[in-house]
C-alpha positions in Angstrom: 0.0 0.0 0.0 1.2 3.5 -1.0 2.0 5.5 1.6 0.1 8.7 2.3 1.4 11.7 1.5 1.9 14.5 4.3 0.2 18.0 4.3 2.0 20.2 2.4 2.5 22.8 5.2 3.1 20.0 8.0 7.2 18.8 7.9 6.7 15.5 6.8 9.5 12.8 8.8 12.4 12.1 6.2 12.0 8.2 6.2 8.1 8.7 5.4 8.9 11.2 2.6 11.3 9.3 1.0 8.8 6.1 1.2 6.0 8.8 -0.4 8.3 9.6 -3.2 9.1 6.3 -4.0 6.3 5.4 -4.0 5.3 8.3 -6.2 8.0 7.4 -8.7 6.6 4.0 -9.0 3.1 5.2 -10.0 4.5 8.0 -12.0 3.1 10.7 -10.5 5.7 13.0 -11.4 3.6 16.4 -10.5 2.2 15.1 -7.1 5.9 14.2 -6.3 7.4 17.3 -7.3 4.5 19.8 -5.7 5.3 17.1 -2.3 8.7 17.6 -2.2 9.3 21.5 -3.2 6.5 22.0 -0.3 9.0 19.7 2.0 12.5 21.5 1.2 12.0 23.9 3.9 11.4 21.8 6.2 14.3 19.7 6.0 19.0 19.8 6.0 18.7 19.0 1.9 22.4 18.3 2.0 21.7 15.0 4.3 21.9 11.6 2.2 18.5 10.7 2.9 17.2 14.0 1.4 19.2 13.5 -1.6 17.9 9.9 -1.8 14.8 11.9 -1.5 15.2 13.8 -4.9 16.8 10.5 -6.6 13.7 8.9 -6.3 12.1 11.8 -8.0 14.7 12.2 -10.2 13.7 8.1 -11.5 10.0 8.6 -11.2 10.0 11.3 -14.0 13.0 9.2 -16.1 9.8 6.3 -15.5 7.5 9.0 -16.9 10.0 10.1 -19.6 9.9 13.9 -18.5 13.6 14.4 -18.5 13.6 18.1 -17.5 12.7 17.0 -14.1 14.4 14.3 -14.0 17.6 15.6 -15.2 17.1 18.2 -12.3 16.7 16.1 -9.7 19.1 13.5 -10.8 22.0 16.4 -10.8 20.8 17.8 -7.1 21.4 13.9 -6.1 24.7 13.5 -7.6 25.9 16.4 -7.1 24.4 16.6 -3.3 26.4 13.2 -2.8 29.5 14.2 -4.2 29.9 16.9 -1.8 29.5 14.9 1.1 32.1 12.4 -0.3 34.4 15.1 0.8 33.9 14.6 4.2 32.8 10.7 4.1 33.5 7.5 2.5 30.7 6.5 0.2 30.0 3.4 1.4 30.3 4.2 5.0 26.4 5.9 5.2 23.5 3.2 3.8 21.7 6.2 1.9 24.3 7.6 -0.1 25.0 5.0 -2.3 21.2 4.5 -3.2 21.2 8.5 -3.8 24.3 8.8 -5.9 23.7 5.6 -7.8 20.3 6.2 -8.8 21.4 10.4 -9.8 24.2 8.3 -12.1 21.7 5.7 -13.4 19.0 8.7 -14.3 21.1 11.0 -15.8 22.9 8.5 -18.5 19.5 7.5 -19.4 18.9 11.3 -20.0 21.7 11.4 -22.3 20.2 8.7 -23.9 16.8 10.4 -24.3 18.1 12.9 -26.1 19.5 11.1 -28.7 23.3 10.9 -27.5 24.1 7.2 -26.7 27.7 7.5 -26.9 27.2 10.2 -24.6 25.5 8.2 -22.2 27.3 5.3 -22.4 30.8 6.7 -22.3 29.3 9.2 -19.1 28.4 5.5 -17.6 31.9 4.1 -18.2 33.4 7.4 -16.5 31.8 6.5 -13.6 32.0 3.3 -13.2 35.6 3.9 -13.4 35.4 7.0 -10.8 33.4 4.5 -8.5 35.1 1.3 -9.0 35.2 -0.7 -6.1 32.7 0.6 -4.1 29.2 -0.9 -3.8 27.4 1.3 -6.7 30.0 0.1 -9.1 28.0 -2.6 -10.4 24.7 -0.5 -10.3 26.3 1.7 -13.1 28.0 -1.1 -15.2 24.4 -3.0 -15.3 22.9 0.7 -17.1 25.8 1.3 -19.5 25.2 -2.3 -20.9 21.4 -1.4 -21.2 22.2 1.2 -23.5 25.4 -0.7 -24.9 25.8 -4.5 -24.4 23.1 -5.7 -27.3 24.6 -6.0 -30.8 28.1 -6.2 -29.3 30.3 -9.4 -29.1 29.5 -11.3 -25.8 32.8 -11.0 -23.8 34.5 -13.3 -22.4 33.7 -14.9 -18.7 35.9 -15.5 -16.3 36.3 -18.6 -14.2 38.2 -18.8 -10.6 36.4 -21.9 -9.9 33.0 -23.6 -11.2 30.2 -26.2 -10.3 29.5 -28.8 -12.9 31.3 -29.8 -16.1 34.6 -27.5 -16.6 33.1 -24.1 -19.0 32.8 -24.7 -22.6 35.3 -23.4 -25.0 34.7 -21.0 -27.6 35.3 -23.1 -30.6 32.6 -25.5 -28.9 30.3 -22.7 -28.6 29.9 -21.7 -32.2 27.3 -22.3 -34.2 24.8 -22.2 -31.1 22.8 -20.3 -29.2 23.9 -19.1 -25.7 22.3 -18.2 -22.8 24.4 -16.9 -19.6 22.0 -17.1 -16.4 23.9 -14.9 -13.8 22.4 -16.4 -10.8 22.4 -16.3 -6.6 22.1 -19.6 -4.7 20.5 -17.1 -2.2 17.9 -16.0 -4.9 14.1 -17.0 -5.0 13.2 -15.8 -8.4 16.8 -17.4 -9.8 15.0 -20.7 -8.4 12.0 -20.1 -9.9 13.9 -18.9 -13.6 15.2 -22.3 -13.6 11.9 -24.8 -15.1 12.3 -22.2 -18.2 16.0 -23.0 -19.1 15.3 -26.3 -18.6 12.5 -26.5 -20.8 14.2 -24.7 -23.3 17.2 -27.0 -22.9 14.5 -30.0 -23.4 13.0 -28.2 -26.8 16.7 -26.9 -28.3 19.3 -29.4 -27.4 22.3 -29.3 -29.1 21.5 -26.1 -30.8 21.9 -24.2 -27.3 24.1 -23.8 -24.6 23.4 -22.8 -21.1 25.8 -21.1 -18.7 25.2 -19.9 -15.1 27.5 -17.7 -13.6 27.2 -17.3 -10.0 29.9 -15.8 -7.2 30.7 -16.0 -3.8 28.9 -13.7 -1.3 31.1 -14.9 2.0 27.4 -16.6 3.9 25.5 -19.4 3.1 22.1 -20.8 4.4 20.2 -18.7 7.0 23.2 -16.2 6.4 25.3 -18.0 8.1 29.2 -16.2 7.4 31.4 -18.4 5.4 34.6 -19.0 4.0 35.2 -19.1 0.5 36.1 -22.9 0.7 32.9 -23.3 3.3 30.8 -21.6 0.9 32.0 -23.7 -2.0 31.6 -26.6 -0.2 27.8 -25.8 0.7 27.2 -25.2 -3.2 28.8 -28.7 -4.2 27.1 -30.3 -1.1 24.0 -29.1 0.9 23.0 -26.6 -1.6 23.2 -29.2 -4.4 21.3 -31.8 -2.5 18.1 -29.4 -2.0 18.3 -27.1 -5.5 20.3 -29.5 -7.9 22.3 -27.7 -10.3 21.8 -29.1 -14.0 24.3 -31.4 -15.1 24.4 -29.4 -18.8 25.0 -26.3 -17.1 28.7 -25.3 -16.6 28.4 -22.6 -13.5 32.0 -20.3 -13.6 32.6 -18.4 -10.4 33.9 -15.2 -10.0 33.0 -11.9 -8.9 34.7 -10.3 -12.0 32.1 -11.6 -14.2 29.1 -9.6 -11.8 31.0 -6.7 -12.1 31.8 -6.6 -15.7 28.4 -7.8 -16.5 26.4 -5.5 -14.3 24.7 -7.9 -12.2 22.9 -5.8 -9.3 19.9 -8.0 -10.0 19.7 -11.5 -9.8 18.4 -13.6 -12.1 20.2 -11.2 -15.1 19.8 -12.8 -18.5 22.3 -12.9 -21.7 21.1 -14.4 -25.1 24.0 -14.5 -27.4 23.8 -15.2 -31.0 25.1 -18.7 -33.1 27.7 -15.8 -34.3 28.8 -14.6 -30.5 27.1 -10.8 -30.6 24.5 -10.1 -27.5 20.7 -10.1 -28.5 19.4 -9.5 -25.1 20.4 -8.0 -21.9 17.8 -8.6 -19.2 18.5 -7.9 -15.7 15.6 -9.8 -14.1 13.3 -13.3 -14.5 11.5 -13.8 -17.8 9.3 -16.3 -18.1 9.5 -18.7 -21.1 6.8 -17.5 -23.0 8.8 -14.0 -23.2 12.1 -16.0 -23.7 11.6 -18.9 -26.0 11.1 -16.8 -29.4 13.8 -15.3 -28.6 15.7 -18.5 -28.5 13.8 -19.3 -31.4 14.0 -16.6 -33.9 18.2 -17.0 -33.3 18.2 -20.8 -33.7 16.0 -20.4 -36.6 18.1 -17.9 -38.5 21.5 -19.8 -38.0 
C-alpha cells in the first residue's frame, strides 16, 4: 500500500517522505511528487543523504515518466548533493548515499540517452564506473551502461576462478549455437523459480543451445550464516546441491569479475548471445518462457 502523503505545510519525517516519493515514482506521478517535495525543502537539512535519496527517487519517477527536465534536475541535485558529502565521508560508510548517488548516475545516462546521444551516455556511464570502482554502486552503473550498450556487441568473455559442474565450454565448442548466460544467486528466490524455463528450453533446443550460469561468492551461506570461500563452496557442491540440484548441462564459472563486468545488481540477469557470438538481449531480471523462447527461437531459426 502507498504510503500517504503529508500535508504540504506539515514537515513530513524524512524516512516517510522518501517512502512517499518512492512510492510516487513508481506510479509516475511526477507532478504530485514534485509539488510534495518542493513543499517539504523547507522543512528539511537537503544536503543529508537521505534527502538526496529523497530527490533521486524523484529524479527516476520522472526518467519512469519520460519527462527528462525534471528528472535531469533532480538526478544532478542527487549526484551532485552526494558528491559533496564524499568530501567529508567514504561512500559506502552511510547506507543512503550509495542508493542516492547511484540512482542520480543511473537517471542522468539514461537522460543522455533520451536525447538522442548514446555515446554520450554510455561513455558518461563508463566514467563512472571507473570514478566508482570498487565501491558498492560500481556494479549499479556497469548493469545501465550495458542497457544502453551491451546488445549488438560481441558477448565477452567470462571468467572462471572456480565452477560447479562440467569445466566451461570453449569458444570453438560454442559456435554455431545459441547461448544463454544465467547470472544467478544460490540465495535467490526468483533465480529458483527462472530455472523450469531454461530447462524446458534445454529439453525443446538441445544441441543447438548452450546454457551457462555464472554465479559468485557472497562470503554466507544458508540462514546467512558467514562463510569461507572454501565453506561456501563446499555448501554449493554439497548441501545446496542436494536441496536445488544444479543441472548437469550447465557449466556454472565463479567469480566476482564476471558480476561486475556484467552488471549484475539483479539477480536472475539474462544474456542471449547469437550462433555468431554478438549479444541479443540483456535482461536484468526473471522472464518467463513465454517471453524468452522466441527469442531463442528466432536466433536458432536464422542460423
Amino acid at each position: 500500500m502507498s504510503a500517504a502523503a503529508a500535508p504540504a505545510s506539515a514537515p513530513a519525517d524524512i524516512t516517510e517522505l522518501v517512502g512517499q516519493l518512492r512510492d510516487m515514482a513508481w506510479a509516475e506521478q511526477v507532478d504530485e511528487a514534485q509539488a510534495l517535495i518542493e513543499a517539504q525543502r523547507p522543512h528539511h537539512d537537503t544536503a543529508s543523504p537521505d534527502w538526496l535519496l529523497a530527490a533521486s527517487w524523484l529524479g527516476r519517477g520522472a526518467s519512469f515518466a519520460e519527462q527528462w527536465d525534471v528528472a535531469e534536475h533532480y538526478a544532478n541535485e542527487a549526484r551532485d548533493g552526494s558528491i559533496a558529502l564524499l568530501s567529508s565521508r567514504e561512500l559506502d560508510a552511510d547506507g543512503q548515499l550509495p542508493l542516492a548517488l547511484g540512482a542520480g548516475i543511473e537517471v542522468l545516462g539514461h537522460a543522455k540517452n533520451a536525447a538522442g546521444d548514446k555515446a554520450a551516455a554510455v561513455q558518461f556511464l563508463s566514467d563512472e564506473r571507473e570514478r566508482y570502482r570498487g565501491t558498492s554502486i560500481e556494479t549499479r552503473i556497469q548493469k545501465n551502461a550495458l542497457l544502453l550498450g551491451l546488445e549488438g556487441q560481441p558477448f565477452p568473455a567470462l571468467d572462471v576462478d572456480e565452477h560447479l559442474g562440467p569445466p566451461l565450454p570453449s569458444v570453438d565448442s560454442l559456435n554455431g549455437k545459441v547461448v544463454i548466460a544465467f547470472f544467478w544467486a544460490h540465495w535467490c528466490p526468483d533465480c529458483k523459480r527462472q530455472l523450469p524455463a531454461l530447462e524446458q528450453l534445454h529439453e525443446t533446443y538441445g544441441d543447438k543451445l548452450a546454457i551457462i550460469g555464472p554465479t559468485q561468492l557472497y562470503g554466507y551461506v544458508s540462514r546467512g550464516e558467514d562463510a569461507t570461500p572454501e565453506q561456501e563452496l563446499a555448501y554449493l557442491r554439497g548441501a545446496y546441491q542436494e536441496r536445488f540440484p544444479i543441472p548437469e548441462w550447465m557449466s556454472v564459472p565463479i567469480s566476482q569479475t564476471n558480476f561486475l563486468d556484467f552488471g549484475v545488481s539483479t539477480t536472475p540477469t539474462l544474456v542471449v548471445i547469437d550462433t555468431e557470438g554478438i549479444v541479443r538481449l540483456y535482461n536484468p531480471g526473471d522472464l518467463p518462457y513465454e517471453q524468452l523462447e522466441p527469442t531463442v527461437k528466432r536466433l536458432v531459426e536464422a542460423a
